[in-house]
C-alpha positions as CSV (number, residue, x, y, z in Angstrom):
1,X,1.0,-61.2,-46.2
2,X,1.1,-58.2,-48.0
3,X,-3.0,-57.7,-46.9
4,X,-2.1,-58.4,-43.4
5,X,1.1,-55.5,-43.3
6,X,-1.2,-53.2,-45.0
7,X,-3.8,-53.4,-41.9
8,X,-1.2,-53.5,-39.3
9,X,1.0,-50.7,-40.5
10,X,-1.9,-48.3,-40.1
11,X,-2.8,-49.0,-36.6
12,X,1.2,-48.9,-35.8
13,X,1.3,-45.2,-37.0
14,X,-1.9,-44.2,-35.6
15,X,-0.6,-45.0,-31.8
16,X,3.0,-43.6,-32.5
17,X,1.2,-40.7,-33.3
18,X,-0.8,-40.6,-30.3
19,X,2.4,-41.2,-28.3
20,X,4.2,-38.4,-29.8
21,X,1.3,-36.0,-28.5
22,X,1.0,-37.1,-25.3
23,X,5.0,-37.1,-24.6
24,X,4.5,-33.3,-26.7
25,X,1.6,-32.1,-23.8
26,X,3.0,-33.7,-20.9
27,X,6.8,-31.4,-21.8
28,X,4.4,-28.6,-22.2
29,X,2.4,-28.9,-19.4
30,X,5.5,-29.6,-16.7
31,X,6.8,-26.4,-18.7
32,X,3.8,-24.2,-18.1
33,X,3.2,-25.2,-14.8
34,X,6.2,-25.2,-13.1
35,X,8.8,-22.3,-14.5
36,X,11.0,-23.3,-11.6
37,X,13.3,-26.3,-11.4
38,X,11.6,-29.1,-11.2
39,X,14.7,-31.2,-8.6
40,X,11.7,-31.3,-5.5
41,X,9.3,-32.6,-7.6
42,X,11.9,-35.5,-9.2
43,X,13.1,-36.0,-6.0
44,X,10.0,-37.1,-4.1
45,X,9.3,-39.9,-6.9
46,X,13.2,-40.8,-6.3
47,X,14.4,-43.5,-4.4
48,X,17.0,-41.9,-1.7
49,X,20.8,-41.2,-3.9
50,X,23.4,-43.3,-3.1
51,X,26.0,-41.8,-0.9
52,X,23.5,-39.4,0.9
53,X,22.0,-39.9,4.4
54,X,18.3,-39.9,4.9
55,X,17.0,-38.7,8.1
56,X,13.8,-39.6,7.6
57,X,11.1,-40.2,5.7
58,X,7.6,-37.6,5.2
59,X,4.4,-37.3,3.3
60,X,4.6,-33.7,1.7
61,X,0.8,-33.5,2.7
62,X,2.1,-33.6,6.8
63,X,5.6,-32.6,6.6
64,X,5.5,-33.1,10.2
65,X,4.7,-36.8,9.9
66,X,7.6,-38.6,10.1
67,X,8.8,-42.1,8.8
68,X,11.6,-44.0,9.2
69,X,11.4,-46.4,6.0
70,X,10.2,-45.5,2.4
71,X,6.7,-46.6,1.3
72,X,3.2,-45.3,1.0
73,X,1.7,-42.5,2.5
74,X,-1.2,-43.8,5.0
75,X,-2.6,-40.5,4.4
76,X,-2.6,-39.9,0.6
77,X,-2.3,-41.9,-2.1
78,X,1.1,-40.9,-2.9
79,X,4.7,-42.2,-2.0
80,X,6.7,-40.9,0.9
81,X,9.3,-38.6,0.2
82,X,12.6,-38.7,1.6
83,X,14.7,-36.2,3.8
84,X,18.6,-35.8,3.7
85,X,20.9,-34.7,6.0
86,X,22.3,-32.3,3.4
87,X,19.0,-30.7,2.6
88,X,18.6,-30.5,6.6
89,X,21.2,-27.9,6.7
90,X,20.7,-26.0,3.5
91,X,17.5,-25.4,4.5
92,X,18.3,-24.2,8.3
93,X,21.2,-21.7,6.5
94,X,19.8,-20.5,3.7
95,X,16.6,-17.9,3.3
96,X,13.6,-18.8,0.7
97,X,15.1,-19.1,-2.9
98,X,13.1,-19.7,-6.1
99,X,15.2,-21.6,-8.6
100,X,14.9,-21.2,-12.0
101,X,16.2,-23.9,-14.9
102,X,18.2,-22.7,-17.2
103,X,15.5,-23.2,-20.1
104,X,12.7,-21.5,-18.2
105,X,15.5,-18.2,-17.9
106,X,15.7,-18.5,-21.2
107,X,12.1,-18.8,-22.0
108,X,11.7,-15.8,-19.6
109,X,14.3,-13.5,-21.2
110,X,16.6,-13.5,-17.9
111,X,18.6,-10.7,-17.7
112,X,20.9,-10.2,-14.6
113,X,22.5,-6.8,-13.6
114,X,25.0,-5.9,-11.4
115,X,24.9,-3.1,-8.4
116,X,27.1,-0.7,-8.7
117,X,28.3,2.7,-6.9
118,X,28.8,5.5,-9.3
119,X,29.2,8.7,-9.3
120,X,25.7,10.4,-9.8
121,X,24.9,14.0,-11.3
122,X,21.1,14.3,-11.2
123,X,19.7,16.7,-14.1
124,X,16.4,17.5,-13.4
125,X,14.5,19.1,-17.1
126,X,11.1,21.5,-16.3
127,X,9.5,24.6,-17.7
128,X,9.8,27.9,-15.8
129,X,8.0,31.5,-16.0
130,X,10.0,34.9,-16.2
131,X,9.6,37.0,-13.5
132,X,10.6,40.3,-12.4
133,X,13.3,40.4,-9.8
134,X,11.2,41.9,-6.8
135,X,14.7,42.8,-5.0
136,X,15.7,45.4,-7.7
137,X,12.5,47.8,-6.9
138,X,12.8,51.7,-6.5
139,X,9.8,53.4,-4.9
140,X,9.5,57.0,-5.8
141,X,7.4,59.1,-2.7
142,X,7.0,62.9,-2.1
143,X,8.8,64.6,0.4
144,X,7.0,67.6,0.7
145,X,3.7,69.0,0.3
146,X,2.9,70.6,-2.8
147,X,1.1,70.4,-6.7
148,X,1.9,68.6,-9.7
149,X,2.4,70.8,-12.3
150,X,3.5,68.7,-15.2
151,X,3.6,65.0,-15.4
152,X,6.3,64.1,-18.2
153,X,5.4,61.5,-20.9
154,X,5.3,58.4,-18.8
155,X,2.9,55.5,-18.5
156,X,3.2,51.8,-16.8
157,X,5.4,49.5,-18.2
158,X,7.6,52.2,-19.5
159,X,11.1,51.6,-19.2
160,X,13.3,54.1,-17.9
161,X,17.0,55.3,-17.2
162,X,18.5,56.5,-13.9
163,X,17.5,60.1,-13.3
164,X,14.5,60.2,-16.1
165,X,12.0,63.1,-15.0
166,X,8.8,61.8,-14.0
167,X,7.4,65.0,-12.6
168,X,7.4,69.1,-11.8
169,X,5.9,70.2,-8.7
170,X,5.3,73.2,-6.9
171,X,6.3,72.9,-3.5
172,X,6.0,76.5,-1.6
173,X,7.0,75.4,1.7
174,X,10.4,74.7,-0.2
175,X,10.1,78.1,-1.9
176,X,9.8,79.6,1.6
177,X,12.9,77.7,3.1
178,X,15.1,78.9,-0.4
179,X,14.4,82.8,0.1
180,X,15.2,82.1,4.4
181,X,18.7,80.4,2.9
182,X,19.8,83.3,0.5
183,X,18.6,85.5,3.4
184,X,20.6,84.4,6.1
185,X,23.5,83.6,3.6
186,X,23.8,87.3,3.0
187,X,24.8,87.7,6.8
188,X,28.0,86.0,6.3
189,X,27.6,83.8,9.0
190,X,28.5,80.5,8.4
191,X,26.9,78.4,11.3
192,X,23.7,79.9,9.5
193,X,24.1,79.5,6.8
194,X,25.0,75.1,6.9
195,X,22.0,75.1,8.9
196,X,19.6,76.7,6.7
197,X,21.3,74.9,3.9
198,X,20.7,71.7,5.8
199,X,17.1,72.7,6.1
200,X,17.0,72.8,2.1
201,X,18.6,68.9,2.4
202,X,15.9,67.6,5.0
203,X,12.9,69.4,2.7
204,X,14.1,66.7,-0.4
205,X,16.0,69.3,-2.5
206,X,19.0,67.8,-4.2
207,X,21.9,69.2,-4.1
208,X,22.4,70.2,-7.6
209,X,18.9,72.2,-7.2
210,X,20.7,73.9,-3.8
211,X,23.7,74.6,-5.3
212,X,21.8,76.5,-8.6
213,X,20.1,78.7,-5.8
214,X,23.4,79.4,-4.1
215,X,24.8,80.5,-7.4
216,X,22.1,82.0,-9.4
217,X,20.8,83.7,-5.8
218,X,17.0,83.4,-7.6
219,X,14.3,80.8,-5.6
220,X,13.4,77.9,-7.7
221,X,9.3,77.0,-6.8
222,X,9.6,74.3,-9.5
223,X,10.8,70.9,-8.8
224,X,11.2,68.1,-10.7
225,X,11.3,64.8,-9.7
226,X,13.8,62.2,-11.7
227,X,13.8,58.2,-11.2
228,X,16.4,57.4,-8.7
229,X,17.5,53.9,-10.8
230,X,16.1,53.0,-14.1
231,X,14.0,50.0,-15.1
232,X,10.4,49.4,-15.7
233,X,7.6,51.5,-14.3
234,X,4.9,49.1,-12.9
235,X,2.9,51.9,-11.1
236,X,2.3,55.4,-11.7
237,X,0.0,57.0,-9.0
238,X,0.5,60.9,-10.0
239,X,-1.5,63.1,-12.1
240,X,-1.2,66.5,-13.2
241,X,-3.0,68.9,-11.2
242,X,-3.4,66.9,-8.1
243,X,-1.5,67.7,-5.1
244,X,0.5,65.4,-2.7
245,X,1.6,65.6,0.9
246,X,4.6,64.3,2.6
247,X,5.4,60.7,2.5
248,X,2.8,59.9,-0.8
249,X,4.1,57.1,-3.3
250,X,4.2,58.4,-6.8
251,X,5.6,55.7,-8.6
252,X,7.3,52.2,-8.6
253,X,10.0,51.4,-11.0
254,X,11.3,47.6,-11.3
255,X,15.2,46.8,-12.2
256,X,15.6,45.1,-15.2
257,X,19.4,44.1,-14.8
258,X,18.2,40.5,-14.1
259,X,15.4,38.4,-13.5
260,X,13.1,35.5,-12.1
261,X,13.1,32.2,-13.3
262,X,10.3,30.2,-11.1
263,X,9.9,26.6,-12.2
264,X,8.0,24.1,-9.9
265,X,9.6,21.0,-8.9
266,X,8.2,17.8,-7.5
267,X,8.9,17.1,-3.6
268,X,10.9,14.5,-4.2
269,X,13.6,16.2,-6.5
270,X,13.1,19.6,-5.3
271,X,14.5,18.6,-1.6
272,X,17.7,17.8,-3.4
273,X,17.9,21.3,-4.6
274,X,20.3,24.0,-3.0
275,X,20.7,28.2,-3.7
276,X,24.1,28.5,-5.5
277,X,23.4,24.8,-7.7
278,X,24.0,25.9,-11.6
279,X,20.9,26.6,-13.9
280,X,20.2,26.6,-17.7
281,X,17.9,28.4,-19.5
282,X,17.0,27.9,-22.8
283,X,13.8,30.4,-24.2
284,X,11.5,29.3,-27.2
285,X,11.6,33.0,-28.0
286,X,15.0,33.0,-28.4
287,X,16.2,30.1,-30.3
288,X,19.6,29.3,-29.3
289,X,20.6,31.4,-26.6
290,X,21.2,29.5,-23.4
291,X,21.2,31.7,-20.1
292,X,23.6,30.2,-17.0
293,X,22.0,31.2,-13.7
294,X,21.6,30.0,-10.0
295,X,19.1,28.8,-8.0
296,X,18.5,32.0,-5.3
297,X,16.1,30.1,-3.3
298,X,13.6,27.0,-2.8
299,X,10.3,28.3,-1.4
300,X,9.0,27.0,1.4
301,X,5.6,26.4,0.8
302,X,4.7,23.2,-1.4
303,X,1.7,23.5,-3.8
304,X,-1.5,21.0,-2.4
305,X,-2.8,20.5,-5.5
306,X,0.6,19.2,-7.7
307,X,2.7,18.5,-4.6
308,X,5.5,20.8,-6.1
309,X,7.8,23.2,-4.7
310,X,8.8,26.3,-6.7
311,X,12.5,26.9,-7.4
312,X,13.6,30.5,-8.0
313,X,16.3,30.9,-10.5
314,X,18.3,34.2,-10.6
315,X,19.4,35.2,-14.5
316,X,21.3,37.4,-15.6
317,X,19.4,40.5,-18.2
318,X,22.0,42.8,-19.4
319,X,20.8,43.5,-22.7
320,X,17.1,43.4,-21.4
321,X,16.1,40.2,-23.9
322,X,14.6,38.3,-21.0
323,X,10.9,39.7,-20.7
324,X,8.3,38.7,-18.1
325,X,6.0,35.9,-18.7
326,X,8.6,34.1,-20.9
327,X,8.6,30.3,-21.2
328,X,11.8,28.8,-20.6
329,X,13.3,25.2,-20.3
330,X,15.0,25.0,-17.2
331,X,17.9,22.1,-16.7
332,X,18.9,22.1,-13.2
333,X,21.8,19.8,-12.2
334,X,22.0,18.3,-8.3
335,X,25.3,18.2,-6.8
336,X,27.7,15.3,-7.7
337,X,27.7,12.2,-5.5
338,X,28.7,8.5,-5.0
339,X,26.0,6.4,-4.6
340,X,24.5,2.4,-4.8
341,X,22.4,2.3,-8.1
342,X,20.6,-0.4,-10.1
343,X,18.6,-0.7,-13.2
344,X,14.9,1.4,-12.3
345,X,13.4,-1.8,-14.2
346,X,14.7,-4.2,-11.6
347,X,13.0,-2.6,-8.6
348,X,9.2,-3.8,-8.3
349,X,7.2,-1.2,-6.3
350,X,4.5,-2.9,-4.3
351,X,2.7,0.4,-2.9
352,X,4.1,-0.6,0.9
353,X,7.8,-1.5,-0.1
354,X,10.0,-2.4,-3.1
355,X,11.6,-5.5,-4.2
356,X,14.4,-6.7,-6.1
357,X,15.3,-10.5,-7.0
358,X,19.3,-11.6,-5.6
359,X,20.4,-14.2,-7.9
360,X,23.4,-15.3,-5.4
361,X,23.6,-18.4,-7.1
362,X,23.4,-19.9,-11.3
363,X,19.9,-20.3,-10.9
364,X,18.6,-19.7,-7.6
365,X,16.5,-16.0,-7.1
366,X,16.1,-14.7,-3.4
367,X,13.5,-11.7,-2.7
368,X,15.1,-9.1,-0.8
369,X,13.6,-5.8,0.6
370,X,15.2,-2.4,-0.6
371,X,15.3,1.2,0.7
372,X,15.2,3.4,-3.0
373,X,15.7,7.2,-3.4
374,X,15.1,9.1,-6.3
375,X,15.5,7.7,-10.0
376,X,18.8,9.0,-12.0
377,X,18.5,8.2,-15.6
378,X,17.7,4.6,-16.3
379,X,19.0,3.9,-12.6
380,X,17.4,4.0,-9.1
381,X,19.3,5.1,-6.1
382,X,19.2,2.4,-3.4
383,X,20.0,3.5,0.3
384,X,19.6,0.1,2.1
385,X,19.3,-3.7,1.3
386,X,22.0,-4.2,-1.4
387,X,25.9,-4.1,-1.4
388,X,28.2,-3.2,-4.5
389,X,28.6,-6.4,-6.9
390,X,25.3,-8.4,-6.1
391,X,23.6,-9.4,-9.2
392,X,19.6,-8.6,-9.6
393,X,17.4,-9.5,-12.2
394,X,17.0,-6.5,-14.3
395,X,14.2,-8.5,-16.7
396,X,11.8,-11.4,-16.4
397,X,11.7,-10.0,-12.6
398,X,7.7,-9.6,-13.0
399,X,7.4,-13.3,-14.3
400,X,9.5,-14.5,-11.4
401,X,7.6,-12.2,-8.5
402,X,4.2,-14.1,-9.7
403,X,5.6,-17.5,-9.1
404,X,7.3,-16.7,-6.3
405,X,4.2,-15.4,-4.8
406,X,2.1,-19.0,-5.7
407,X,4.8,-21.0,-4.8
408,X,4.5,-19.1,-1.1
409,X,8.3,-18.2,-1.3
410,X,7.2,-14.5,-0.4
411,X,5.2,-16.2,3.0
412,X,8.3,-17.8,4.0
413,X,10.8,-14.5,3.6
414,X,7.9,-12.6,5.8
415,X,8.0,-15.6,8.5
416,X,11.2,-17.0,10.2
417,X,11.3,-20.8,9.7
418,X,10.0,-23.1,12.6
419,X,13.1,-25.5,14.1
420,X,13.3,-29.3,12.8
421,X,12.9,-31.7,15.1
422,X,15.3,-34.8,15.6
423,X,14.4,-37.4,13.1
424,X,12.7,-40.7,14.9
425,X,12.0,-44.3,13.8
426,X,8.4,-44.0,14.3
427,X,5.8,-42.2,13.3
428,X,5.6,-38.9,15.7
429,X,2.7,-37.2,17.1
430,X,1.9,-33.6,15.1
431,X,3.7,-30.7,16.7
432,X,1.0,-28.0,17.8
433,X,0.5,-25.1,15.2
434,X,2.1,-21.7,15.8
435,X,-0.5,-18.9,17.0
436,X,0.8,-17.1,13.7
437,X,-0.5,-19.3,10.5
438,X,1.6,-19.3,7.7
439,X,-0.2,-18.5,4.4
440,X,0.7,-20.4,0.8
441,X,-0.5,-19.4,-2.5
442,X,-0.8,-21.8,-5.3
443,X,-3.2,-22.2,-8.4
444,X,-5.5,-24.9,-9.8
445,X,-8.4,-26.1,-11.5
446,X,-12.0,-26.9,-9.6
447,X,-12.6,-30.5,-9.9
448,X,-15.8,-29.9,-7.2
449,X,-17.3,-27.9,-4.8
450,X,-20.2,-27.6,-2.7
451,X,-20.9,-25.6,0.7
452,X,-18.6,-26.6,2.7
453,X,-15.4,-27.2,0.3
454,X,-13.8,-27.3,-3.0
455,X,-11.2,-30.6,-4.4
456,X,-8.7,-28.9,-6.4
457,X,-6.2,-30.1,-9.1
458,X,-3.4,-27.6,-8.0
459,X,0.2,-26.7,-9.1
460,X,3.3,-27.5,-7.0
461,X,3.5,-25.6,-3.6
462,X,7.1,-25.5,-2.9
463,X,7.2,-24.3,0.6
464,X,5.3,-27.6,1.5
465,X,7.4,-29.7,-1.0
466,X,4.2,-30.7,-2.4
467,X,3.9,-32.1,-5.9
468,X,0.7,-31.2,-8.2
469,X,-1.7,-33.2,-7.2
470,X,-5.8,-33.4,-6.5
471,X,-6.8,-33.0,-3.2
472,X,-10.0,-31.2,-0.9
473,X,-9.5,-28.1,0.9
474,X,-12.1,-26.5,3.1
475,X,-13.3,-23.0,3.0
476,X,-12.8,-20.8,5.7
477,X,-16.2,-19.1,4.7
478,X,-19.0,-20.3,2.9
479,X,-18.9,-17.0,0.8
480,X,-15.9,-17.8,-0.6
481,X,-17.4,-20.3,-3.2
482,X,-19.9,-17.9,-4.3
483,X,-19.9,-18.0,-8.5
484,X,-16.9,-20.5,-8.6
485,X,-17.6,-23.4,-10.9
486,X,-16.0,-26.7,-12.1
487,X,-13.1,-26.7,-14.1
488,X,-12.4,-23.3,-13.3
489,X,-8.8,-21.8,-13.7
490,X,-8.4,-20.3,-10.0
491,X,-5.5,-18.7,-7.8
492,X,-5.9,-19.7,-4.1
493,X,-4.9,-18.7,-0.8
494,X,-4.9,-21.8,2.5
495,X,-3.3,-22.2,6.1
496,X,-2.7,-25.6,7.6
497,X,-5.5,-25.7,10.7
498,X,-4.7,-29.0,12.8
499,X,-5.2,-31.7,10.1
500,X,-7.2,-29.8,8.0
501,X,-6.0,-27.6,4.7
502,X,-8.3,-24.0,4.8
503,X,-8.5,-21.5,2.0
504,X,-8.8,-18.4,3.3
505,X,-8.6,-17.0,-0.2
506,X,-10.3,-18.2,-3.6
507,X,-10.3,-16.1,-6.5
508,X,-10.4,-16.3,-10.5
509,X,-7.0,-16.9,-11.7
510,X,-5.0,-14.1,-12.9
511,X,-3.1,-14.0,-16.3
512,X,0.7,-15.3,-15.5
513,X,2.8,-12.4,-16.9
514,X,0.7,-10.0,-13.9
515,X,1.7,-9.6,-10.2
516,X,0.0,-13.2,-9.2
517,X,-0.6,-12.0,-5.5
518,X,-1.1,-9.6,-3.1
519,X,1.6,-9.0,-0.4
């Protein structure tokens, strides 16, 4: 007996083993495959539930097929699933949901989020130049003919104080009008004399100068020419010796009571901007000190190359610290508003639209379109397709977009859903297809193909309340089975045409945590 047990007992643990695995693979391959709940798929194996009305019964394959006692399909070799009355009007209220089991949110690393309306205070960090302030510029011309006879100790980018000499000239037209002043001043007649001192005035002699040759009753020839308001000189066009005429520019002199600060933007941030908003400046040159200033003006003209707009910052140089062609870092805040926001990592940007995920109910994820501004932070502004309080899925959302998009729950938000018809005791004749043919996405393995089509062994398709299963599909071109080979892993694309099941798309499958398909 003991001989006997001891050639049993192996056999016994060899096929509990074997039963172990295959239980283990079969949890991990419902798992894998289908991250979603899996109440459609248990439901079509499921004899109707007591205490709920069946309309009718349907094979998933031709949902439009319909029964009106449970059995097997006379078009697959699969059992009939059955409809209720309460799943009837779910489905006519509610909008394409993907719902998600509790362990597979978990498995994901679910997170949900809430929308909310705060108050929003955009600060906006770049680097800015120092500039000149081109509104503070004296020019300094001639007003009469004449030659320079000194030319002080001045060169460009001297700076000056208000009435600095620049220059001596000789002017003897202003020599002339002197001697015909002290001339006609010695007639004591006083309508002469404002005149011919008025002369003096319209020749470009100051006052002071008129008033020394009132006094003195000696002709000055010599004239010297002082900065009218001090700064920097950027030009210097005089020379000694030369002469000038009437009207010639002898030098420029830039105010250096404040400055520029030009920092470019980009479009999106910079249209937010307005003249008056408050400015900081901090320099690299000059650890520690922060400059306030305002924004003086947004230029109008956009750069092609960086799609930026420059910003000019007025700042405030009293001491003269701030020198051109300074780096600064520039922190310029946007004006205070209320606004819808929502985590930036819940909004998936497509390229022609961006989506978040609605969880309206424990378990149940909607795809809804959303109008977003700019970002704020760790939060996106949104300006249409939420309300404050909905909850979106701030993480995971990727995972979820890429089944939704193979389980064709994107197709059905794109396409309004086509009437059901009463339910019948008979078999019913298959309603004509819509001109517009709604696409599904799904993946599977290639169990064969040849020219004209390809049997796959695909994953659930839950828009069609299809099970996985094998079945043959046809190819909507020939081309389209080009270098595809058995047992390959592929993500596919197929419309419903009359009886027949077409894939219009058939491509090597992607890896599941990308975007599964295009929209």
């Amino acid at each position: 007996m003991n001989s006997t047990f001891s050639k049993v007992l192996p056999g016994v643990v060899i096929l509990a083993v074997g039963v172990g695995i295959g239980a283990g693979i079969s949890h991990w391959r419902s798992f894998g495959a289908h991250a979603v709940d899996p109440a459609p798929q248990a439901a079509s194996a499921a004899p109707a539930a007591a205490g709920r009305k069946v309309l009718y019964w349907y094979d998933p394959m031709s949902p439009t097929q319909k029964f009106d006692k449970p059995g097997k399909s006379p078009f697959m070799d699969m059992q009939l699933v059955p409809r209720y009355a309460d799943e009837e009007q779910a489905s006519a209220a509610a909008s394409p949901q993907l719902a998600v089991s509790a362990q597979a949110q978990q498995a994901l690393g679910l997170r949900l989020a809430s929308v909310e309306r705060k108050s929003i205070n955009a600060a906006i960090d770049v680097v800015g130049t120092v500039g000149l302030n081109d509104r503070d510029v004296s020019i300094v011309q001639a007003r009469a003919a004449g030659f320079v006879e000194r030319v002080y100790a001045r060169a460009p980018g001297d700076v000056i104080a208000a009435g600095a000499p620049l220059v001596d000239v000789l002017n003897p037209e202003w020599l002339g009008a002197q001697q015909e002043f002290l001339a006609v001043k010695a007639t004591n007649d006083a309508a002469l004399t404002q005149a011919a001192r008025q002369r003096l005035v319209l020749l470009g002699i100051s006052a002071a100068a008129i008033e020394k040759v009132e006094r003195t009753g000696q002709p000055t020839a010599l004239h010297t020419i002082t900065a009218p308001s001090g700064g920097v000189i950027t030009e210097l066009m005089v020379r000694r010796g030369m002469s000038i005429s009437p009207g010639m520019t002898l030098a420029r002199i830039n105010g250096l009571d404040s400055v520029w600060l030009e920092a470019a933007l980009p479009e999106a941030q910079a249209a937010t901007m307005q003249p008056g908003q408050a400015v900081q400046a901090r320099f690299v040159a000059l650890p520690g000190l922060v400059v306030n200033g305002r924004i003086a003006a947004v230029l109008p003209e956009s750069n092609r190359e960086t799609r930026t707009l420059r910003v000019r910052i007025e700042l405030p140089n009293p001491v003269q610290r701030l020198k051109a062609g300074m780096f600064a870092q520039v922190s310029v805040r946007g004006a205070e508003r209320t606004a819808l926001v929502v985590p930036a990592e819940a909004v998936i940007r497509t390229g022609k639209r961006s989506l978040v995920y609605l969880s309206e109910q424990p378990g149940k994820f909607r795809p809804v379109e959303v109008q977003v501004r700019e970002q704020v932070g760790e939060q996106m502004v949104v300006t249409g397709g939420l309300s404050e309080g909905q909850k979106v899925v701030a993480s995971g959302q990727f995972l979820i977009d890429s089944e939704a998009s193979l389980q064709g729950v994107m197709a059905r938000a794109a396409a309004p859903a086509a009437p059901l018809a009463a339910p019948v005791a008979a078999p019913v004749a298959s309603t004509p297809a819509a001109s517009t043919e709604p696409e599904y996405q799904t993946r599977g393995i290639v169990v064969d193909i040849d020219a004209d089509g390809v049997t796959l062994d695909h994953q659930a398709v839950a828009a069609l309340k299809w099970p996985p299963m094998t079945m043959p599909f046809k190819l909507a071109d020939k081309k389209l089975g080009a270098g595809v080979k058995k047992s390959q892993a592929v993500d596919f694309s197929f419309v419903k045409r009359g009886d027949d099941y077409v894939i219009t798309r058939l491509a090597p499958a992607a890896p599941t945590h990308a975007k599964g398909a295009q929209r």
